[in-house]
Steps between C-alpha positions, in 0.01 A plus 500: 500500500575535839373210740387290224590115565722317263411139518829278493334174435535240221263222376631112631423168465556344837457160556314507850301796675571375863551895656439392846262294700542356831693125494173207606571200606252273403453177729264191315518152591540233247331179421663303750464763816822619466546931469623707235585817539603740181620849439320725273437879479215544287235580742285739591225573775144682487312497870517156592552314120845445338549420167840279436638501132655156438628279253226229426765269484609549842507238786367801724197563214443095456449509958346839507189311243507187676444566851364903440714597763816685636689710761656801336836550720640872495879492592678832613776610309759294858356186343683533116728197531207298600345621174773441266537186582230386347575708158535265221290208685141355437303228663394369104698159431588468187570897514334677238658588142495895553635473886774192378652780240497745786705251692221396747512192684275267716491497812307373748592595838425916485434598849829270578732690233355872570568426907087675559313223765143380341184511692171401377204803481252528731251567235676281202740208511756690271828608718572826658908590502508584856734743483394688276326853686130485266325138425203533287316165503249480186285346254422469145246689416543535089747379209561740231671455174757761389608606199239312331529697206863439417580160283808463670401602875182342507439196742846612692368720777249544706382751782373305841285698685456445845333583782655588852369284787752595776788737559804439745716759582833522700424730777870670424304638200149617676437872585516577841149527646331355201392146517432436135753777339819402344772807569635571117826676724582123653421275177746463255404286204765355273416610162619392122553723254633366135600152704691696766407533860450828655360640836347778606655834613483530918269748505169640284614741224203777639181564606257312313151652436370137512590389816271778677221303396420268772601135445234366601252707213650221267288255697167459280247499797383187685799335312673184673763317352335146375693151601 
C-alpha cells in the first residue's frame, strides 16, 4: 500500500542502554579532606533535584553517603582530554572486583591527573572543577536502591538524589540580557553515548514549541533555592 511504513528493526540484546546524557563530574571529598572527583553519565535533572545512578561500590557513592554532599561539574565538549584522563581511575583503594576486571586503577590525586583546579563550594565543602562552564553544588537528599528486584543486580546500584543549593555559570555561556538564563546557542556539553564522547551540533535543529514558554513559568512560585 502506498505510504505504509516498513519497520527495519530487529530485536537485540545490548549490554548497556547509555544513548546519551551529558558527561558529570562529580567532586566529593574523602575521609582525610582530600577531593575526588569522578566521571559518570548517568544523571538526570527535574527543577532543582538530580538523581545520580551509581555503583554502590563506588568511592564517589561511599563520599556522596558520608558527608551528603557534592558539586556536580558540567564540562563542555573543549574540556574531553581533561575527562579522559580520568577513564579507568577510582579513588577506592583496594579497587573494586568489577572496576579491577575493567582495568581500573587507584588513584588518588584526580584533580592533579585530569589538569581541572579544585575549589571548595560555597554552600558544601565538596570541590567545584573551576573550569568547567556549570557547577552545581548539592546535597543528599535520598538513597534509593535499584534493581532491587534482580538477584544478581540487587545491592549494586543506587540512585542519589540531590538537591541543588547553588548554580555557577561561566558568563561565556549566559544569554545576553538575562541574568539568570543560560544561552543553549553558547553551551556545549560533552556528551557520552555507548562510552563515546560526543558534542552537540553548533546550532538548534528548529524552532521548538517549548521554548516559547517563558523560562521562568518553570519556577514554582515563591520558590528559592535552599542552602
Amino acid at each position: 500500500m502506498h505510504g505504509t511504513f516498513k519497520p527495519n528493526s530487529a530485536e537485540i540484546d545490548p549490554a548497556i542502554l547509555y544513548f546519551g546524557t551529558p558527561v558529570v563530574l562529580i567532586g566529593t571529598t574523602n575521609e582525610d579532606d582530600s577531593y575526588n572527583l569522578a566521571p559518570m553519565s548517568s544523571a538526570w535533572w527535574l527543577g532543582w533535584r538530580c538523581m545520580l545512578g551509581l555503583a554502590r561500590s563506588s568511592k564517589t557513592t561511599e563520599n556522596l553517603i558520608r558527608t551528603r554532599e557534592c558539586v556536580l561539574n558540567l564540562p563542555s565538549a573543549n574540556l574531553v582530554n581533561s575527562v579522559d584522563r580520568l577513564a579507568r581511575t577510582t579513588g577506592s583503594d583496594p579497587v573494586p572486583a568489577g572496576k579491577l576486571w575493567r582495568g581500573y586503577r587507584h588513584e588518588k590525586h584526580k584533580f592533579e591527573i585530569s589538569g581541572l583546579t579544585a575549589a571548595p563550594g560555597s554552600t558544601v565543602c565538596a570541590p567545584r572543577a573551576l573550569e568547567c562552564p556549570v557547577q552545581l553544588e548539592a546535597k543528599v537528599v535520598n538513597v534509593h536502591g535499584v534493581a532491587t528486584d534482580d538477584d544478581i543486580l540487587r545491592g549494586n546500584l543506587v540512585a542519589i538524589e540531590v538537591r541543588i543549593t547553588r548554580v555557577h555559570a561561566d558568563l561565556e555561556i549566559m544569554m545576553e540580557g538575562h541574568i539568570n538564563r543560560i544561552d543553549p546557542d553558547k553551551w556545549r556539553p560533552l556528551i557520552m553515548s555507548f562510552q563515546e564522547f560526543y558534542g552537540l551540533t553548533p546550532r538548534k535543529l528548529q524552532r521548538s514549541e517549548l521554548a516559547q514558554i517563558p523560562e521562568s513559568q518553570y519556577r514554582p512560585p515563591g520558590w528559592k533555592p535552599a542552602a
